[in-house]
mmJSON file of the N, C-alpha and C atoms, coordinates in Angstrom:
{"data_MODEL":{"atom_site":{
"group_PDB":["ATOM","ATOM","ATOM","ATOM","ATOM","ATOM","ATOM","ATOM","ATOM","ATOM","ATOM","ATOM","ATOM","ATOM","ATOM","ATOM","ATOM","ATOM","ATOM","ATOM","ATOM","ATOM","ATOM","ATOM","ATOM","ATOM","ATOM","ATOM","ATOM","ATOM","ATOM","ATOM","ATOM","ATOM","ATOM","ATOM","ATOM","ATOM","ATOM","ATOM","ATOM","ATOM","ATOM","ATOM","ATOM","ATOM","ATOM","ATOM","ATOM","ATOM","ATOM","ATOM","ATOM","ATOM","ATOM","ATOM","ATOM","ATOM","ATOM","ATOM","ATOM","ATOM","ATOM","ATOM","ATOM","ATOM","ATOM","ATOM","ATOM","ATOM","ATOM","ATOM","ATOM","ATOM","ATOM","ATOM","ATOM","ATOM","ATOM","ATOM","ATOM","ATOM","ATOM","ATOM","ATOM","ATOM","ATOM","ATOM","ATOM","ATOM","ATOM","ATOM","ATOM","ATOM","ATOM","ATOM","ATOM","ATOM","ATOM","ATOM","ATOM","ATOM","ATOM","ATOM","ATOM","ATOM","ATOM","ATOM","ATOM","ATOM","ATOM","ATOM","ATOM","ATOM","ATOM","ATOM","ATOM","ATOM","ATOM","ATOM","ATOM","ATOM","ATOM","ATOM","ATOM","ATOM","ATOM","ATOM","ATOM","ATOM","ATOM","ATOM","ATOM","ATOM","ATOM","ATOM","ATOM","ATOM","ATOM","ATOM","ATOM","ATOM","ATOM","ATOM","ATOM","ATOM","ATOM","ATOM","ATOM","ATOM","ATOM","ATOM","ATOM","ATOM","ATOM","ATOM","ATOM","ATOM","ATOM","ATOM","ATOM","ATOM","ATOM","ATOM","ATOM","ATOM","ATOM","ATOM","ATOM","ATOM","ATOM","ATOM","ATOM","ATOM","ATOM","ATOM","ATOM","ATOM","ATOM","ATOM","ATOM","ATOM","ATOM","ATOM","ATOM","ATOM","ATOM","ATOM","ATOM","ATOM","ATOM","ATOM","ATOM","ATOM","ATOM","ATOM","ATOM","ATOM","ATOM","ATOM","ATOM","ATOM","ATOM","ATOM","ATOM","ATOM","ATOM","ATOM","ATOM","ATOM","ATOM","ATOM","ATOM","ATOM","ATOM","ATOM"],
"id":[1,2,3,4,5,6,7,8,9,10,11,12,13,14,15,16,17,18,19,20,21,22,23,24,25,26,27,28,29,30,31,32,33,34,35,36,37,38,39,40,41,42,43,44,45,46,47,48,49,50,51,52,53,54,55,56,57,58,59,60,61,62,63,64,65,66,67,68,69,70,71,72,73,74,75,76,77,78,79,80,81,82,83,84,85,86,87,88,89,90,91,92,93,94,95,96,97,98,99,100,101,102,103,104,105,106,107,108,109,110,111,112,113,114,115,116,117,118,119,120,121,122,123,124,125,126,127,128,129,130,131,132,133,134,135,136,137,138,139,140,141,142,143,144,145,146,147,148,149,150,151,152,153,154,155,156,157,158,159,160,161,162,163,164,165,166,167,168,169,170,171,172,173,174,175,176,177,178,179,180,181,182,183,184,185,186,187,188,189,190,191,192,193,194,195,196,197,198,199,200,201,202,203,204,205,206,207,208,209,210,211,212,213,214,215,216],
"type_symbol":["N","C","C","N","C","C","N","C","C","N","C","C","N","C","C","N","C","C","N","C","C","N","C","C","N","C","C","N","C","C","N","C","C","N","C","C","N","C","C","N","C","C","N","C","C","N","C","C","N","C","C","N","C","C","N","C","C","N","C","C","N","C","C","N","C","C","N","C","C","N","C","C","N","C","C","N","C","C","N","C","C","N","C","C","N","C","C","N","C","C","N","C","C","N","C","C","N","C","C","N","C","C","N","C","C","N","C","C","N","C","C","N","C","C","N","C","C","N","C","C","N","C","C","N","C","C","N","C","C","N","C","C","N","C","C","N","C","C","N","C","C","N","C","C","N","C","C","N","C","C","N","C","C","N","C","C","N","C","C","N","C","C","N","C","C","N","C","C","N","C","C","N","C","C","N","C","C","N","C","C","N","C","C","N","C","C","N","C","C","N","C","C","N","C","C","N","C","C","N","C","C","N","C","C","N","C","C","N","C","C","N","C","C","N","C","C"],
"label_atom_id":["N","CA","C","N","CA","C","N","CA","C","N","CA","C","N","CA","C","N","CA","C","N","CA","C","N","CA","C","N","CA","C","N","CA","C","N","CA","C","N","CA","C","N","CA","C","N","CA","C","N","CA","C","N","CA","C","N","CA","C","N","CA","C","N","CA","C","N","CA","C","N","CA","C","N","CA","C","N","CA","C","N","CA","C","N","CA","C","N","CA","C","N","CA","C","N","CA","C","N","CA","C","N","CA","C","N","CA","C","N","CA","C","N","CA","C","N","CA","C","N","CA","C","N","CA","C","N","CA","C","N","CA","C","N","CA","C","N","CA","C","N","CA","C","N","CA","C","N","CA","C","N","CA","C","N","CA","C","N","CA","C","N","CA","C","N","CA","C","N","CA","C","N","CA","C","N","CA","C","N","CA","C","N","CA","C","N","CA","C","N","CA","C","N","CA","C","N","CA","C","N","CA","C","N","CA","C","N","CA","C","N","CA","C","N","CA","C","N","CA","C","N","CA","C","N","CA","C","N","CA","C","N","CA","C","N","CA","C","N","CA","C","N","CA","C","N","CA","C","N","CA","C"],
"label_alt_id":[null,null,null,null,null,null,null,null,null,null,null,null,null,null,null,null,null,null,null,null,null,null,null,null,null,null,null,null,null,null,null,null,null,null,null,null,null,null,null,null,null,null,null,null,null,null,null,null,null,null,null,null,null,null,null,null,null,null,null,null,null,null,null,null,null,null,null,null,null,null,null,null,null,null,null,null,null,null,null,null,null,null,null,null,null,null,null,null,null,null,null,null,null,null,null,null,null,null,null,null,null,null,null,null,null,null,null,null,null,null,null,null,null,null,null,null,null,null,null,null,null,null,null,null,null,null,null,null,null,null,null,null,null,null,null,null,null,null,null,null,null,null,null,null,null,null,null,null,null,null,null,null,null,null,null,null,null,null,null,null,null,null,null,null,null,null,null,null,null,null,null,null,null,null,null,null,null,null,null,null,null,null,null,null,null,null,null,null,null,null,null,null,null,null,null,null,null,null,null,null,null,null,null,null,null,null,null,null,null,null,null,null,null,null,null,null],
"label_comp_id":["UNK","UNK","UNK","UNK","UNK","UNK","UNK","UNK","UNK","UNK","UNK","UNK","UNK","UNK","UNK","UNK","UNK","UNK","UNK","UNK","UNK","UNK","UNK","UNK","UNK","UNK","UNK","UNK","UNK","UNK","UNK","UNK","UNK","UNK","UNK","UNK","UNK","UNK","UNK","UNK","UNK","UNK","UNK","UNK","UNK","UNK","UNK","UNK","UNK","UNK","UNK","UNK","UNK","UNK","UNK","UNK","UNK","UNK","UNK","UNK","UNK","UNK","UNK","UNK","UNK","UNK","UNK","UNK","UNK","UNK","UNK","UNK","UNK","UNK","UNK","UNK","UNK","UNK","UNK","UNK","UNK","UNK","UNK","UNK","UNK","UNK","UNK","UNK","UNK","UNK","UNK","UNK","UNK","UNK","UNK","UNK","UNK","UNK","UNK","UNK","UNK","UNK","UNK","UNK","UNK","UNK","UNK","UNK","UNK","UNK","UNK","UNK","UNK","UNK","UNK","UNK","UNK","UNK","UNK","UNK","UNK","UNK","UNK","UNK","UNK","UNK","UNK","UNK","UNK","UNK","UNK","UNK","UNK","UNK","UNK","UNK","UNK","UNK","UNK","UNK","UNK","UNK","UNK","UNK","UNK","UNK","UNK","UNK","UNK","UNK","UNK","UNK","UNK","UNK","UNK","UNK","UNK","UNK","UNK","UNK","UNK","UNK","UNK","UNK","UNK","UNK","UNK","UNK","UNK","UNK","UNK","UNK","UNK","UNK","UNK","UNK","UNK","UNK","UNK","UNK","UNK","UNK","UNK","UNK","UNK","UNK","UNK","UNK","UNK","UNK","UNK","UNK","UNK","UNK","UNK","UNK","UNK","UNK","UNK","UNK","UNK","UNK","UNK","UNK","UNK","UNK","UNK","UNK","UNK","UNK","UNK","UNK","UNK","UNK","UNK","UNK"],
"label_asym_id":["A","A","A","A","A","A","A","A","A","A","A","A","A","A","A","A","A","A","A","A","A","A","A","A","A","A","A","A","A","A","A","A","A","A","A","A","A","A","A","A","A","A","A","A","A","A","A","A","A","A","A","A","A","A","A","A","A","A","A","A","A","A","A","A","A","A","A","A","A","A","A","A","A","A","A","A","A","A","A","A","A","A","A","A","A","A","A","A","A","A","A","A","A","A","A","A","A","A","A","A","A","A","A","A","A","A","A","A","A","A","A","A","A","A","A","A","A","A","A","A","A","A","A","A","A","A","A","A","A","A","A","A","A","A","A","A","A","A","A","A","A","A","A","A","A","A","A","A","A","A","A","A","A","A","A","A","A","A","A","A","A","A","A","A","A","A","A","A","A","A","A","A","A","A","A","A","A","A","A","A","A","A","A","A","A","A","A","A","A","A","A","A","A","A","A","A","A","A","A","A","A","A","A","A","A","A","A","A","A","A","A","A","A","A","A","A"],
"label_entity_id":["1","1","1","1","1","1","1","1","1","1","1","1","1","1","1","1","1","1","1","1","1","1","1","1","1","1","1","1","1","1","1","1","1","1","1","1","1","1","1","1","1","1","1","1","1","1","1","1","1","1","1","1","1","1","1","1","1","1","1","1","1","1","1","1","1","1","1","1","1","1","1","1","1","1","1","1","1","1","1","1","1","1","1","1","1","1","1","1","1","1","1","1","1","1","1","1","1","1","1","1","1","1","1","1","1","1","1","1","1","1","1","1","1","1","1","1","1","1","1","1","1","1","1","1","1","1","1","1","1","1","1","1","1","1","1","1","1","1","1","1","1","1","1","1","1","1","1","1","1","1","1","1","1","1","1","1","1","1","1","1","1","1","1","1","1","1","1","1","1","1","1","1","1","1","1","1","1","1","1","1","1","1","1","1","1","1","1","1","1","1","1","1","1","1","1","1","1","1","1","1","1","1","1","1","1","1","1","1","1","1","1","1","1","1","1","1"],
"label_seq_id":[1,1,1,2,2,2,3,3,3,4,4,4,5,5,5,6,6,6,7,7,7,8,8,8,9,9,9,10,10,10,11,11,11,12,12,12,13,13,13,14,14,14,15,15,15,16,16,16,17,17,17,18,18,18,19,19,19,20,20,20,21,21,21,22,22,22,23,23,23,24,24,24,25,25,25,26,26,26,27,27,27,28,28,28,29,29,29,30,30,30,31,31,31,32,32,32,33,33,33,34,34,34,35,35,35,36,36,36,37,37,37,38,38,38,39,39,39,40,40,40,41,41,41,42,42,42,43,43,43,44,44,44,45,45,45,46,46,46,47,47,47,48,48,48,49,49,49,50,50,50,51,51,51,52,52,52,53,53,53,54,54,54,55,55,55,56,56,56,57,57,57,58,58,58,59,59,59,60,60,60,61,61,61,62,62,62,63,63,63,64,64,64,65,65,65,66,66,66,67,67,67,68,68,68,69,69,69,70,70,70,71,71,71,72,72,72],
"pdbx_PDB_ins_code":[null,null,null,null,null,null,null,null,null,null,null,null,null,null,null,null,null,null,null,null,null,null,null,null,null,null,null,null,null,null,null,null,null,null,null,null,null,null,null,null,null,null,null,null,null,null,null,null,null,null,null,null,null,null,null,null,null,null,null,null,null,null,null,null,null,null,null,null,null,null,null,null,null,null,null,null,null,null,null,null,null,null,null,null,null,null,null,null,null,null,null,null,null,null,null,null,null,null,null,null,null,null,null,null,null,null,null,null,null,null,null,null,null,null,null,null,null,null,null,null,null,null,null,null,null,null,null,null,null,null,null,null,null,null,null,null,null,null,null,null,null,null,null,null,null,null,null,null,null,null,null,null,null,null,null,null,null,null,null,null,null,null,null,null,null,null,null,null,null,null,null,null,null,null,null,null,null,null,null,null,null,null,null,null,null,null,null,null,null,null,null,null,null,null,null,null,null,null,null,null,null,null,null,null,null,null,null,null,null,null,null,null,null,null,null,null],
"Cartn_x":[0.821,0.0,0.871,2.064,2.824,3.419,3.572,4.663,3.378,1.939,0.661,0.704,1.296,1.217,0.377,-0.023,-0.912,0.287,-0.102,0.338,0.611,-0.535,-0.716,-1.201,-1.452,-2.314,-3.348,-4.628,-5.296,-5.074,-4.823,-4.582,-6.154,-6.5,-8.194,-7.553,-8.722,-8.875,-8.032,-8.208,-7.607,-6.197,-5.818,-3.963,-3.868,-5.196,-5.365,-5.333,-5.882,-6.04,-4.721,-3.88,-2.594,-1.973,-0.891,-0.702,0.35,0.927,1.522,1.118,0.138,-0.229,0.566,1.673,2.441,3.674,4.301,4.779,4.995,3.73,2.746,2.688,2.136,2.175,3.372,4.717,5.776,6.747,5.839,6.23,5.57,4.476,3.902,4.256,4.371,4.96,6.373,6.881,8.346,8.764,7.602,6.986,6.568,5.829,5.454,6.345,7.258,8.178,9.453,9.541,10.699,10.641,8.995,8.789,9.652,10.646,11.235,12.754,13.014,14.127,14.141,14.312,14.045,14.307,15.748,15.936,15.708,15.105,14.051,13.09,12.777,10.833,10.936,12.67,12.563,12.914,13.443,14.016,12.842,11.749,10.571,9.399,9.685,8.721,9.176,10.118,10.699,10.043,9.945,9.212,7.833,7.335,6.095,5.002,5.066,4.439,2.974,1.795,0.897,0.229,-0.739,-1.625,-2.962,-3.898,-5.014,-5.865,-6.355,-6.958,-7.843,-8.278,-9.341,-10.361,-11.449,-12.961,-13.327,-14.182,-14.791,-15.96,-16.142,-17.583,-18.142,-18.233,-18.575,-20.151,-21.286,-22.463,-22.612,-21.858,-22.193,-23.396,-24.274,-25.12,-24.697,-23.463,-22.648,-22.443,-21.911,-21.868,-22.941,-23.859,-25.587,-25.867,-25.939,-26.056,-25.396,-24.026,-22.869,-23.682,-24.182,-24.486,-25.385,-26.445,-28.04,-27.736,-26.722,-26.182,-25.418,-24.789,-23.544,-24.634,-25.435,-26.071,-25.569,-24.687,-24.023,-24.63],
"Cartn_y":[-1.181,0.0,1.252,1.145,2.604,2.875,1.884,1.74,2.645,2.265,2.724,4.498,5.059,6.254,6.407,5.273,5.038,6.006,7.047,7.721,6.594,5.809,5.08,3.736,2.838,1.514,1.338,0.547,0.221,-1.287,-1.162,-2.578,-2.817,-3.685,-4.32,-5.32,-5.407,-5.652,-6.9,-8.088,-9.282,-9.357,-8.222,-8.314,-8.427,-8.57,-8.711,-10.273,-10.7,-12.052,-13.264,-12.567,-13.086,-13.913,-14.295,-14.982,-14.036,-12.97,-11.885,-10.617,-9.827,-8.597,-7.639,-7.34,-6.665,-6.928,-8.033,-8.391,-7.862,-8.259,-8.012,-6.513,-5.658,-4.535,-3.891,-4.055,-3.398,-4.122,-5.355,-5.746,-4.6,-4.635,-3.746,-2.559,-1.508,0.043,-0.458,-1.36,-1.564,-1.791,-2.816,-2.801,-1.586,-0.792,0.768,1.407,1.658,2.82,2.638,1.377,0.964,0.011,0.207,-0.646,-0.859,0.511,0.143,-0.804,-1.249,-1.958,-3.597,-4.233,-5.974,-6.241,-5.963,-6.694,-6.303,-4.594,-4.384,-5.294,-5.231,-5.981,-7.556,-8.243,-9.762,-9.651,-8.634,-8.575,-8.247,-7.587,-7.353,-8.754,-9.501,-10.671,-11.605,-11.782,-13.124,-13.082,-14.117,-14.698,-14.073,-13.908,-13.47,-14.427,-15.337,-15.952,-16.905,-17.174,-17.376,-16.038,-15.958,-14.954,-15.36,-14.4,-14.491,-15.808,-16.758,-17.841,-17.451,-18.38,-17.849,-18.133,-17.863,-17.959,-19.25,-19.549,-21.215,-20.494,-19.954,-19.56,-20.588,-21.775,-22.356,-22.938,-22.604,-22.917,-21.462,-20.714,-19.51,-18.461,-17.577,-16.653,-15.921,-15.523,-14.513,-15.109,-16.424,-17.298,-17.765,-17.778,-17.87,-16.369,-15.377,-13.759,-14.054,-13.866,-13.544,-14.622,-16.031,-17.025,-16.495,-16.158,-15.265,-14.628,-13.181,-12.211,-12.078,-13.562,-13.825,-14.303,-15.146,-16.011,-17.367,-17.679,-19.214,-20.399],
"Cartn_z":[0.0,0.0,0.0,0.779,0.871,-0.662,-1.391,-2.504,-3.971,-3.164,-4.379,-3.756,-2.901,-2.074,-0.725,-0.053,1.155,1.831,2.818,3.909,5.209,5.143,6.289,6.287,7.025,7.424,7.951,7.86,9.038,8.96,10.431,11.568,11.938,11.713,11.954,13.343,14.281,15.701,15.852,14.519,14.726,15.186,15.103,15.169,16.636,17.942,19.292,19.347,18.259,18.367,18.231,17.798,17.272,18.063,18.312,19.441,20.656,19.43,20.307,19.909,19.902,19.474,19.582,20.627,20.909,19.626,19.592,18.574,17.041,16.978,15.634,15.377,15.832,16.23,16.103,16.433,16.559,14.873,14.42,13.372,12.302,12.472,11.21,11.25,12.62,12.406,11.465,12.063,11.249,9.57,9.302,7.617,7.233,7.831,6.796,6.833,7.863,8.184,7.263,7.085,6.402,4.909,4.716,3.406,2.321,1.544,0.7,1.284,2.387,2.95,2.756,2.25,2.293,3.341,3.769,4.906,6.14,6.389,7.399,7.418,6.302,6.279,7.031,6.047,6.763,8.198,8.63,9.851,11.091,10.387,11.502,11.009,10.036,10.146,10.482,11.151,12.04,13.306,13.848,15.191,15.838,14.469,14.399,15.724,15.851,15.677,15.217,15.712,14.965,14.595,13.461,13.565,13.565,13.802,14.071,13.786,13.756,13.569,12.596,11.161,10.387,10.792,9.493,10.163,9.34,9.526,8.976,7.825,6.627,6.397,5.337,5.357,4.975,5.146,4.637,5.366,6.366,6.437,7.396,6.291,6.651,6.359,5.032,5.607,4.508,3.315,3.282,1.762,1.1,2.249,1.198,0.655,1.641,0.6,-0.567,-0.34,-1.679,-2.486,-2.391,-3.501,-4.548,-3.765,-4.026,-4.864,-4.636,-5.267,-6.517,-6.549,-7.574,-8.306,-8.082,-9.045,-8.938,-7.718,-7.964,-6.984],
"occupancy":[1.0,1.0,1.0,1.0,1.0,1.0,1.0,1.0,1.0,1.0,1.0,1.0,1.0,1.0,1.0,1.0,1.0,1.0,1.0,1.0,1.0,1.0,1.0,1.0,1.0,1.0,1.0,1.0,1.0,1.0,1.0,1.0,1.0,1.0,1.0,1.0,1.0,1.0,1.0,1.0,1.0,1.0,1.0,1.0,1.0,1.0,1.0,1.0,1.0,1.0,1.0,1.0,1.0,1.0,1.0,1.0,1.0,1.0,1.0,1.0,1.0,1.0,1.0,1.0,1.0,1.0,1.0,1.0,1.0,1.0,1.0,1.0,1.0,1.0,1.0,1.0,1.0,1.0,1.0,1.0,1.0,1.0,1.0,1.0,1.0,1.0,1.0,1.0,1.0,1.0,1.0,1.0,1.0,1.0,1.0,1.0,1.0,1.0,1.0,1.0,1.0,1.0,1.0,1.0,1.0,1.0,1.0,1.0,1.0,1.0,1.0,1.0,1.0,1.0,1.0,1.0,1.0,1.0,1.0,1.0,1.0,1.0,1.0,1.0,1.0,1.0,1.0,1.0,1.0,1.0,1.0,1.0,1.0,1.0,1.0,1.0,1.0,1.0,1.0,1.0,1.0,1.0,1.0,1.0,1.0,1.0,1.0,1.0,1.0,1.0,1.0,1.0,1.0,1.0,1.0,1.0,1.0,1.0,1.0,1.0,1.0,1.0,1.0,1.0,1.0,1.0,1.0,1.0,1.0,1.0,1.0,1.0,1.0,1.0,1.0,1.0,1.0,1.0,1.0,1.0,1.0,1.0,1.0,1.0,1.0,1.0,1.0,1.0,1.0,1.0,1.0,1.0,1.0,1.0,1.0,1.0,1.0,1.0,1.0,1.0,1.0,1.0,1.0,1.0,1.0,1.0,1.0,1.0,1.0,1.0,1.0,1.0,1.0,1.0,1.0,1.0],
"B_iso_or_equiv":[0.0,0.0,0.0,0.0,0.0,0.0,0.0,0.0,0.0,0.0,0.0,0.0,0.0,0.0,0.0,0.0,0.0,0.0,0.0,0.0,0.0,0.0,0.0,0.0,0.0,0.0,0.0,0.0,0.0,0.0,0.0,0.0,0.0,0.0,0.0,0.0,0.0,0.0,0.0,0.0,0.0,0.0,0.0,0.0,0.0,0.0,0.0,0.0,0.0,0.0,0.0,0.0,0.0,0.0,0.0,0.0,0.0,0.0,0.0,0.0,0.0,0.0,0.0,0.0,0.0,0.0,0.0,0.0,0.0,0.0,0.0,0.0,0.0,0.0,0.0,0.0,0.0,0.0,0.0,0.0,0.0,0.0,0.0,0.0,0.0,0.0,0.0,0.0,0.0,0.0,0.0,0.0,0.0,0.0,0.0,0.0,0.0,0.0,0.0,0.0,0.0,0.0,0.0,0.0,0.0,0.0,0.0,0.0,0.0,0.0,0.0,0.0,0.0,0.0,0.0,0.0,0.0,0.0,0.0,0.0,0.0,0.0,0.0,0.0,0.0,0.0,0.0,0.0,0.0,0.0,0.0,0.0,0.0,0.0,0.0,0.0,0.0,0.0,0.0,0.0,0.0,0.0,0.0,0.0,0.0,0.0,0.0,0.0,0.0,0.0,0.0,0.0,0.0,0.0,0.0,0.0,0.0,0.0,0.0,0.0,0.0,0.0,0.0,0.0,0.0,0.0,0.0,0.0,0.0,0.0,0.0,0.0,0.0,0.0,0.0,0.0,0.0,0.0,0.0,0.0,0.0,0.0,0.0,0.0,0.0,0.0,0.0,0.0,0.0,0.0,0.0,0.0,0.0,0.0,0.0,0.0,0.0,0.0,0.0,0.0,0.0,0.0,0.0,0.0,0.0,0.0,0.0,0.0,0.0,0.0,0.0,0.0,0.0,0.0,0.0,0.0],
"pdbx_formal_charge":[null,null,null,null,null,null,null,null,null,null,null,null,null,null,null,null,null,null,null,null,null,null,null,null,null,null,null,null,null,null,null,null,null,null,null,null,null,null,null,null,null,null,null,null,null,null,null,null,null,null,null,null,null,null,null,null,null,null,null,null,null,null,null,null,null,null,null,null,null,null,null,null,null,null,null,null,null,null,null,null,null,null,null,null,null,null,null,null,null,null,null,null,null,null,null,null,null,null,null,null,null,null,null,null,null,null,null,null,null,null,null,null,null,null,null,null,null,null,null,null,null,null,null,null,null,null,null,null,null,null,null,null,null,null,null,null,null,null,null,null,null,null,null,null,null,null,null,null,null,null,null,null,null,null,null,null,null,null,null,null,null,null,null,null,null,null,null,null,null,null,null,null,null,null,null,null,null,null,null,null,null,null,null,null,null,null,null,null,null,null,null,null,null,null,null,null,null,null,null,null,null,null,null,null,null,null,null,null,null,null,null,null,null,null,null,null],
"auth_seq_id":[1,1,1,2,2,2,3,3,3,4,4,4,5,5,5,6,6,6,7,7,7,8,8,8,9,9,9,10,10,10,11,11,11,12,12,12,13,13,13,14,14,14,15,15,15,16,16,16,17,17,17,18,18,18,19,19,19,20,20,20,21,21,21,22,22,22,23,23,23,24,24,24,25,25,25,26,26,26,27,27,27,28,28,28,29,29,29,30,30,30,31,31,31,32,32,32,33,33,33,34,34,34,35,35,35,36,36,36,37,37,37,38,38,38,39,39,39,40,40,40,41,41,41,42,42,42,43,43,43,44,44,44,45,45,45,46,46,46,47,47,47,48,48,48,49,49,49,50,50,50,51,51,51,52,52,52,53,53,53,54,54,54,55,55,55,56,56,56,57,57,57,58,58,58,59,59,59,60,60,60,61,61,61,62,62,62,63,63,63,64,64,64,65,65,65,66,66,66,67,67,67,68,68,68,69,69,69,70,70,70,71,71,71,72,72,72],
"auth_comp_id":["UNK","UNK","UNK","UNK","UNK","UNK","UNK","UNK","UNK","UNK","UNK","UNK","UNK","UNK","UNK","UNK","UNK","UNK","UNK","UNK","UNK","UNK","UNK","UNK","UNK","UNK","UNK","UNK","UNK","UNK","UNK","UNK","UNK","UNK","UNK","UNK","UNK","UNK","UNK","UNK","UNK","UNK","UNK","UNK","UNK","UNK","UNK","UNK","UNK","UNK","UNK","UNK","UNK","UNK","UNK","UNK","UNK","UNK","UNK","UNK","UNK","UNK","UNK","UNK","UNK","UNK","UNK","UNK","UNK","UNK","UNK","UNK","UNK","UNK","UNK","UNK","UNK","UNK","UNK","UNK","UNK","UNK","UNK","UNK","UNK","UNK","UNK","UNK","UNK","UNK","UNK","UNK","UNK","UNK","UNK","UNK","UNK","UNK","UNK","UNK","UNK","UNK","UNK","UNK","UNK","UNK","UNK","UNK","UNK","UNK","UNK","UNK","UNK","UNK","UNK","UNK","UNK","UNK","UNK","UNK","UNK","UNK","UNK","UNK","UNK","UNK","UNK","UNK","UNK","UNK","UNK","UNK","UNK","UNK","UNK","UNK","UNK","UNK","UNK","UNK","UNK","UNK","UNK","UNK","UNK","UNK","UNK","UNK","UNK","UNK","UNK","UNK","UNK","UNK","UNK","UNK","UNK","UNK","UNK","UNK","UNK","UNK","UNK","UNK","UNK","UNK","UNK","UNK","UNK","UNK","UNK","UNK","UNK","UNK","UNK","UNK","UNK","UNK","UNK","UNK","UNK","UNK","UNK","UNK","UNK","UNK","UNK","UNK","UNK","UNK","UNK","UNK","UNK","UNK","UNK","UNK","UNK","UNK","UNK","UNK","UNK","UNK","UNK","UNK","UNK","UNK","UNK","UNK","UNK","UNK","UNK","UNK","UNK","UNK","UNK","UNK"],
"auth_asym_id":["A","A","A","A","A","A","A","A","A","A","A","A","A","A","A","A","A","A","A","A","A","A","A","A","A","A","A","A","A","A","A","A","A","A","A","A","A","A","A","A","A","A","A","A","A","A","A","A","A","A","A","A","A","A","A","A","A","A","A","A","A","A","A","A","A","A","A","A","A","A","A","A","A","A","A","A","A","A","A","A","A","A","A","A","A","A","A","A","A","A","A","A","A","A","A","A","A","A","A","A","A","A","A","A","A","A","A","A","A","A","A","A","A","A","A","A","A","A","A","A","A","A","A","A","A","A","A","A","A","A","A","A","A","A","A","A","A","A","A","A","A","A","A","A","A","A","A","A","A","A","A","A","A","A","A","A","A","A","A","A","A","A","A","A","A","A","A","A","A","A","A","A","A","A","A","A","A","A","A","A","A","A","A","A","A","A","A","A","A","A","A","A","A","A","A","A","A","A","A","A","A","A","A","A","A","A","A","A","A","A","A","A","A","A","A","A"],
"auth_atom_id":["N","CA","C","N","CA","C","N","CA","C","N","CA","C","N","CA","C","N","CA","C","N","CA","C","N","CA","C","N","CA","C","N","CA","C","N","CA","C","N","CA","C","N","CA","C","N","CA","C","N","CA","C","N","CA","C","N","CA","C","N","CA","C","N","CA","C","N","CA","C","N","CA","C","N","CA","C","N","CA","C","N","CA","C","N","CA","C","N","CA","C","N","CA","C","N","CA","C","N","CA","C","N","CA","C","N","CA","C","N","CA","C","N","CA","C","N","CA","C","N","CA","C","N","CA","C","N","CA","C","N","CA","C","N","CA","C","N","CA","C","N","CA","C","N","CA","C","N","CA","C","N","CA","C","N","CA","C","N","CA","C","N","CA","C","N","CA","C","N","CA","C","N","CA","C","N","CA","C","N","CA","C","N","CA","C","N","CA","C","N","CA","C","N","CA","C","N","CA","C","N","CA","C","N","CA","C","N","CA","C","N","CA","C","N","CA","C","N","CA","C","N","CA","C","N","CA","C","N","CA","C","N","CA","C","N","CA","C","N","CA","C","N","CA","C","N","CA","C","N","CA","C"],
"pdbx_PDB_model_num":[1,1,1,1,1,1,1,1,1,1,1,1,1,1,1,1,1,1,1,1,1,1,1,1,1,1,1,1,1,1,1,1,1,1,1,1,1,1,1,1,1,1,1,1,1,1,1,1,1,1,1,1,1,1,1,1,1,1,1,1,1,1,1,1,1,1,1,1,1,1,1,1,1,1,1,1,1,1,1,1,1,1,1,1,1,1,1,1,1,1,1,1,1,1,1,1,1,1,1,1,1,1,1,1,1,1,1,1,1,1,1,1,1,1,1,1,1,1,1,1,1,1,1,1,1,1,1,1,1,1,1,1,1,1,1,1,1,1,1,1,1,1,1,1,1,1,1,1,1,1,1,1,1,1,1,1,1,1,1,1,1,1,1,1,1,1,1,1,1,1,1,1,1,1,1,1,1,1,1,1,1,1,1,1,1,1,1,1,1,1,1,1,1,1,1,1,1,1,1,1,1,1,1,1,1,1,1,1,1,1,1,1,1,1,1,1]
}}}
């Protein structure tokens, strides 16, 4: 996003869910601030550890709308 001219990021709530939010958090100021750097970027995505768990939407509400909608 910084590289299209984004000023900034939004971080959505899941990055609480992570397994270290604090982590995570001090990883991503480090990715924008330093985006054009490679080896900043690999250097703040090491020992990330897990992130947020996905969602299951299979049979969930939302994939019957979108079906309806798409036509599928």
């Amino acid at each position: 996003m910084m590289q299209l001219g984004a000023e900034s990021v939004f971080v959505g709530s899941g990055i609480f869910k992570s397994e270290d939010p604090a982590i995570r958090a001090r990883a991503i100021v480090q990715a924008v601030t330093h985006y054009q750097d490679p080896k900043a970027l690999l250097e703040a995505s090491r020992e990330l550890g897990e992130a947020m768990p996905g969602l299951e939407l299979v049979g969930s509400p939302v994939v019957s709308v979108y079906k309806s909608v798409a036509g599928r």
